[in-house]
N, C-alpha and C positions, 0 to 999 in steps of 0.2 A: 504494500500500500504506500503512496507514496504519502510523502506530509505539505501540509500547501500551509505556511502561513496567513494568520488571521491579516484584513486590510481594512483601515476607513473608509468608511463608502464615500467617498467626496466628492467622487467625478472627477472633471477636468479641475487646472487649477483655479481659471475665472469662473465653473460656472458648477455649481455642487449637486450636485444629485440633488438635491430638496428643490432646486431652482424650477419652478413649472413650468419654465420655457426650456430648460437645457435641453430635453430629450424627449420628442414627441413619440407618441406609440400610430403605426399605421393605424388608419380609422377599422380598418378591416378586422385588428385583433380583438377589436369587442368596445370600442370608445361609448358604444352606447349601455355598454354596462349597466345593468338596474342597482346593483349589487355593489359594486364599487365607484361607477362611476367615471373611472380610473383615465385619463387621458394623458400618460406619461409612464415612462420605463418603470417597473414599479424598479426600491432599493434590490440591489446583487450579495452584499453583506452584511443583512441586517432584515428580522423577519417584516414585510408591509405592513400598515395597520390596519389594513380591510384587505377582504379577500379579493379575488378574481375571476372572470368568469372559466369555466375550463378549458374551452375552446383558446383562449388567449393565454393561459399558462403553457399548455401543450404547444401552444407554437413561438413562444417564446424561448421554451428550452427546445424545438426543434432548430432553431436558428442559432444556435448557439452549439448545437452539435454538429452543424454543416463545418465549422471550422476542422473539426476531427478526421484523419484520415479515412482512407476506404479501406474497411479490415480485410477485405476478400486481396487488398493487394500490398496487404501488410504482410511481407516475405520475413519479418522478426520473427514474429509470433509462431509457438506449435500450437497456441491454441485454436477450437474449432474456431471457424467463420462463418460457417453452413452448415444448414441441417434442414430435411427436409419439410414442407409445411404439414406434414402429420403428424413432426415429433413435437412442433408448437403447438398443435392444439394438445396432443398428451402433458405437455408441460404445462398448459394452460390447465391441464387439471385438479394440476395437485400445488400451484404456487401459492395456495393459502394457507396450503399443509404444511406444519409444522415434522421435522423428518424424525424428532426424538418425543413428540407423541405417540410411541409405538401401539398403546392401547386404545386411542383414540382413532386411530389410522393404521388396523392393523392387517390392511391390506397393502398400504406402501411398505410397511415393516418387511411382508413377505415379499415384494420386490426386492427390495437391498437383500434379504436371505437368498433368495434366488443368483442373484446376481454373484455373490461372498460363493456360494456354492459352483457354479458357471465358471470364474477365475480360476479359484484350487483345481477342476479338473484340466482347464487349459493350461495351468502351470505346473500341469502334473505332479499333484500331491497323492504322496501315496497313500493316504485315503481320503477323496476330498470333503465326504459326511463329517472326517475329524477337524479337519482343516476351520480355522477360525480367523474374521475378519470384521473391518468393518468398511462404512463409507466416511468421507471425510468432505472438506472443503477443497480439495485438491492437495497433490501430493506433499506440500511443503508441511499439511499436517500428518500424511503418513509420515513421513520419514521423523517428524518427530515421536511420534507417538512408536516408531519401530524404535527408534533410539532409546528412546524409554525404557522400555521393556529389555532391550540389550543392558543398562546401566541395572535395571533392578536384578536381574539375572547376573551381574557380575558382584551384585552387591550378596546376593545371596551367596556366592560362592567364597566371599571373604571374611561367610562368617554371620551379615549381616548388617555389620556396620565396618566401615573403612578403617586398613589399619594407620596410624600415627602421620606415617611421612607419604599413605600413597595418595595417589589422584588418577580416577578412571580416566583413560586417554583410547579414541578412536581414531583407527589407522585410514587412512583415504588416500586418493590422489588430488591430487592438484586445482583438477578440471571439475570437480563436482559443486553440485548449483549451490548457489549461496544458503540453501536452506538449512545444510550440515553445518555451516558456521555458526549458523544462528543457533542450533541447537545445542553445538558446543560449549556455546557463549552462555544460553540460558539455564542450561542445567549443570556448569560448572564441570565440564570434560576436555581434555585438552585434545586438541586437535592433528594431528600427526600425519602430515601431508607428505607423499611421495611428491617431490617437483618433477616437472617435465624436459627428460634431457632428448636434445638433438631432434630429429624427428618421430621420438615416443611423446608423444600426445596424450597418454593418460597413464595410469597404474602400473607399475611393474611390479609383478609377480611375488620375484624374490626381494626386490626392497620392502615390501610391504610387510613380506614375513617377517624381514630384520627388522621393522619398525615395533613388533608384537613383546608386550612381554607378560606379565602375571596379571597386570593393574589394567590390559586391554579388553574392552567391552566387546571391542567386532571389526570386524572389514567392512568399510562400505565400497562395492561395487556397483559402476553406471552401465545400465544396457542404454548406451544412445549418450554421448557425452553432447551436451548439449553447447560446447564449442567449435564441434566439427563432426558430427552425428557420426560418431565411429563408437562400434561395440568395444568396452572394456571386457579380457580373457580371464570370466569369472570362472569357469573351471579351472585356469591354468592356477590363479590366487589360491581354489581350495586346493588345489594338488599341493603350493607349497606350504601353505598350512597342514596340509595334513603330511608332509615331511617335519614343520618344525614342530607337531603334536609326537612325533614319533623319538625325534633327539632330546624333548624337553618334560614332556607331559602338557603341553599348555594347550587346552582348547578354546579356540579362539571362531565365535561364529560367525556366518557371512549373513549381509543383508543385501541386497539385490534393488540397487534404484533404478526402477523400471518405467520413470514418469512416462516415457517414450517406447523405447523397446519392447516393453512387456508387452505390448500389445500391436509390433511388428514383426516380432523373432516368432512367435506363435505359429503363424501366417505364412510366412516366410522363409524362417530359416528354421525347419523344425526337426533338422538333424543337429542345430546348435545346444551342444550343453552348457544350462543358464540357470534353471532352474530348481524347482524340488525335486528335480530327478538327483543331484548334487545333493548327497548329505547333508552338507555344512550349511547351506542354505538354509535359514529356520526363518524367515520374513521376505517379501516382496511387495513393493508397493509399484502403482500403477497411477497417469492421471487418464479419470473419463475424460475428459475435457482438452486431451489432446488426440491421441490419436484412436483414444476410445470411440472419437466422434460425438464428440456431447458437448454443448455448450458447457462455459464456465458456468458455475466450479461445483467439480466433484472429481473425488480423488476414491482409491480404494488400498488399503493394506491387509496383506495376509498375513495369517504363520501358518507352519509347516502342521501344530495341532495344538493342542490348549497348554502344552506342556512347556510351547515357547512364549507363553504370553501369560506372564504372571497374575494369578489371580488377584491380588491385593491391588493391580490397578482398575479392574474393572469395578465400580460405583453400580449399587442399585439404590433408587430411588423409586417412592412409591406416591408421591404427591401431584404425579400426572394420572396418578390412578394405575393397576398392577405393581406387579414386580418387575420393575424395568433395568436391566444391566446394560449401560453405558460407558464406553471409553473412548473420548474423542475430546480434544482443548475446545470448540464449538458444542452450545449446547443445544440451542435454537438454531433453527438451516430452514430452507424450504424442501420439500419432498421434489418438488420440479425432476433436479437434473435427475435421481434414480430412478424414477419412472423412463425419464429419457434412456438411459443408459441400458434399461431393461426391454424396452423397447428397439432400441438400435441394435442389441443382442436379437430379439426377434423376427427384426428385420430384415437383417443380415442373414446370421448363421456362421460357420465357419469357409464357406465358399462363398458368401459376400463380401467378407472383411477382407479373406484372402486377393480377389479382384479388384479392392476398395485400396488397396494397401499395396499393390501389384500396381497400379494404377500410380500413387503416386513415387514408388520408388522410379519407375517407367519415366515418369517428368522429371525427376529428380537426375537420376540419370545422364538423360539424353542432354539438358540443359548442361548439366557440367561437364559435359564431352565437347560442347560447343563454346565454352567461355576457354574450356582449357586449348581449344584450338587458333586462340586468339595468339598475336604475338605479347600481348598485354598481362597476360596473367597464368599463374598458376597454381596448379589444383592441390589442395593438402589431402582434401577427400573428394569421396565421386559419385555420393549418393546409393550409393550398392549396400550400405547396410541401414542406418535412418534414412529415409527421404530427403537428406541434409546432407550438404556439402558445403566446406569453405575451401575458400582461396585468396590469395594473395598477389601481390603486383611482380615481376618479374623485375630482375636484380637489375636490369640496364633501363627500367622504366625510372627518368629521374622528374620526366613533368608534373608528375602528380602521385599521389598516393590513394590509398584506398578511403579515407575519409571524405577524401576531393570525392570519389567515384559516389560514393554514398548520398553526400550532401547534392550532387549532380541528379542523381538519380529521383531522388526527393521532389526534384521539380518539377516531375514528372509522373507524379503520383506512389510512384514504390517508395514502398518503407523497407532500406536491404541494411541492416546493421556491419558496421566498422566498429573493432575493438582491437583489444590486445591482449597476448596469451599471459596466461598466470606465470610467476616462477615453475623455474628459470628460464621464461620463452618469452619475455616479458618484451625482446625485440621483435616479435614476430607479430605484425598487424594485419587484419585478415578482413572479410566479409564474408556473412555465410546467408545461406539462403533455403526457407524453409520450405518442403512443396507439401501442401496438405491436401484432405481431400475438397473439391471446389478450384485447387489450383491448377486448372487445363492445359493439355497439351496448347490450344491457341493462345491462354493466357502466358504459357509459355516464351510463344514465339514472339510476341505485343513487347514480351521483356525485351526481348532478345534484339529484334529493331530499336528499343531506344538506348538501349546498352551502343551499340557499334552506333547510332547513331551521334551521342555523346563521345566515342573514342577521338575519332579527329579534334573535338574542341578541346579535352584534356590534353592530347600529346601537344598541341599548341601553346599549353602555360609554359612559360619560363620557370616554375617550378611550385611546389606542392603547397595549398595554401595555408598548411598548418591544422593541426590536431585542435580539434576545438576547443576552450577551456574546457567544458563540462561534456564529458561524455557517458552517454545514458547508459550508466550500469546495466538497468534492467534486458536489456540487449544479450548480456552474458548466461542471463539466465533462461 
């Protein structure tokens, strides 16, 4: 979420928002208002003192979200952009519904069950009846809520409570989305990051293990590094975990950040070992609302069976009426996106998603065979395993750099994020490009003439115009 400081509503500086001349409203938004009356902007930071007619509210924040790009050609973003108009009216069914009213609504309860049940057998748990999950707000609260349950599970194993001089510390790489920092940060773990050497790009195997020692809670592994949509080798992690379980006795679990992946490698790559098929594996989290195909937000986490998910976190409460068990930082949500999400499951199948998911690796692809055929740039990744690819400017490109291309691109409706890689790659500046479903082979091509059509006016600067001051993290993630 981002934070936006509070402002005085003043207006301009000669003429203040209160002034009933500053700021006329078209006659058309409702001037003959019975109700208000209202023939001027109403205040922006500060609530009106009489209300509005609807019709003039509704098109007042219409007019003010024209400013906002077009998400369908927001190439940052994994999240969805589309979805069809049948999963709107299913979402239109349940947006009044409360999703942790399970007894009041205990028909959407059995959606999310269903659902929790449908994952474990796709993520091949070995038995998915045992297998236990929930839904979340999207995956920044799986992963904490998996993080969780790995710190209490390491706590139990110390006894219970920490000894004198330790400090629970999770092993990562580099490249994982800022959400493991945050949980780091929040629940007091220290964070032990593999950097990135040379053209390894996320996790190494045996650094990781050597990072493990008694006071280690877990591995977190990305299916889908969301800097260059390349599979992190989660089997290869537990292979040397279960070498250093072998010289040491330490077992050390694996969780599985699937925000993206978990719900391509399925589909797609489904001789890839990632999963619950892998021992060590005891959590996976997933978000609906990327490539699950479900509007924002909803996320989902598993575990492997009740035995990796400590009871003393799950809370029952009986003030909504039943016996209700809850574990999720959100208490109150809408039912919306699970119906969606169970629906899109419906809709699909496993040969719709498969062609749904075929389809945008396919654009994903082709497009970065064609930028990498440019004399301008080069490819880190190719789309062959995320939908996602980045790349970078070529070493004798000195007119411009990839920000330039960015901020160029901008002008022309795409949103393609320019950033820079984490330690130790922290020279290496990139754009990557998302292709979801919605983003067409034509919508494709549309890129693709304004890209070369903008190449001649960049090779033209005399040189790059500079890294912006403020570059939008949110991009990284």
């Amino acid at each position: 979420m981002s934070l936006h400081k509070g402002r005085t509503d003043t207006g301009t500086r000669d003429r203040p928002r209160t002034d009933p001349e500053a700021v006329s409203v078209n006659p058309f938004y409702g001037e003959a208002d019975p109700v208000s009356g209202m023939t001027t902007e109403p205040p922006s930071h500060r609530l009106a003192d009489s209300p509005m007619a609807p019709d003039a509210a509704r098109q007042l924040v219409h007019d003010e979200l024209m400013l906002d790009g077009n998400s369908r050609l927001n190439l940052a973003t994994f999240v969805t952009t589309w979805m069809e108009p049948q999963a709107d009216e299913v979402m239109a069914l349940c947006r009044d519904k409360n999703m942790i009213d399970k007894d009041e609504y205990p028909r959407t309860a059995e959606l999310e069950r269903r659902c929790v049940a449908m994952l474990a057998d796709l993520w091949n748990a070995p038995d998915p009846s045992s297998a236990v999950g929930c839904s979340t707000t999207g995956s920044s609260e799986a992963c904490m809520l998996a993080g969780m349950a790995l710190k209490r599970r390491w706590a139990r194993r110390v006894g219970g409570r920490y000894p004198a001089a330790a400090r629970p510390n999770l092993v990562m790489g580099a490249n994982v989305q800022v959400c493991w920092e945050k949980f780091c940060n929040f629940w007091e773990v220290e964070a032990r990051q593999v950097p990135m050497e040379g053209e390894r790009l996320h996790i190494d195997p045996q650094a990781a293990a050597q990072l493990c020692d008694e006071n280690t809670i877990g591995v977190v592994t990305v299916l889908g590094s969301t800097f260059d949509g390349s599979y992190e080798p989660v089997a290869d992690v537990c292979e040397a975990l279960d070498a250093l379980q072998e010289r040491t006795g330490l077992e050390v679990p694996v969780h599985v950040d699937g925000a993206s992946g978990a719900m391509i490698a399925p589909f797609l790559d489904q001789d890839l070992l990632w999963d619950f098929r892998l021992p060590r594996v005891t959590s996976v989290n997933t978000s609906g609302h990327k490539y699950g195909l479900v509007y924002p937000g909803v996320g989902w986490a598993l575990w492997r069976s009740s035995e990796a998910l400590p009871e003393e976190l799950v809370f029952r409460v009986n003030y909504l009426g039943g016996d209700m068990p809850t574990f999720a930082l959100n208490f109150s949500r809408p039912g919306a996106q699970v119906a969606a999400q169970y629906y899109t499951f419906l809709r699909l199948g496993r040969r719709g998603f498969r062609a749904v998911q075929q389809t945008a690796r396919g654009v994903a692809r082709s497009l970065a065979a064609r930028i990498g055929d440019t004399e301008d740039f080069r490819l880190l990744t190719h789309g062959d395993q995320l939908p996602v690819f980045a790349f970078t400017t070529e070493s004798h490109v000195t007119a411009f750099d990839v920000f330039d291309v960015s901020r160029r691109l901008r002008e022309r409706g795409w949103l393609v994020p320019a950033y820079t890689f984490p330690p130790n790659r922290q020279d290496l500046s990139v754009l990557r490009i998302v292709c979801r479903n919605g983003f067409t082979a034509d919508l494709a091509d549309m890129f693709m003439d304004d890209l070369s059509a903008l190449l001649p006016e960049l090779r033209g600067q005399g040189g790059p115009l500079g890294r912006p001051e403020s570059v939008a993290t949110a991009f990284h993630h």
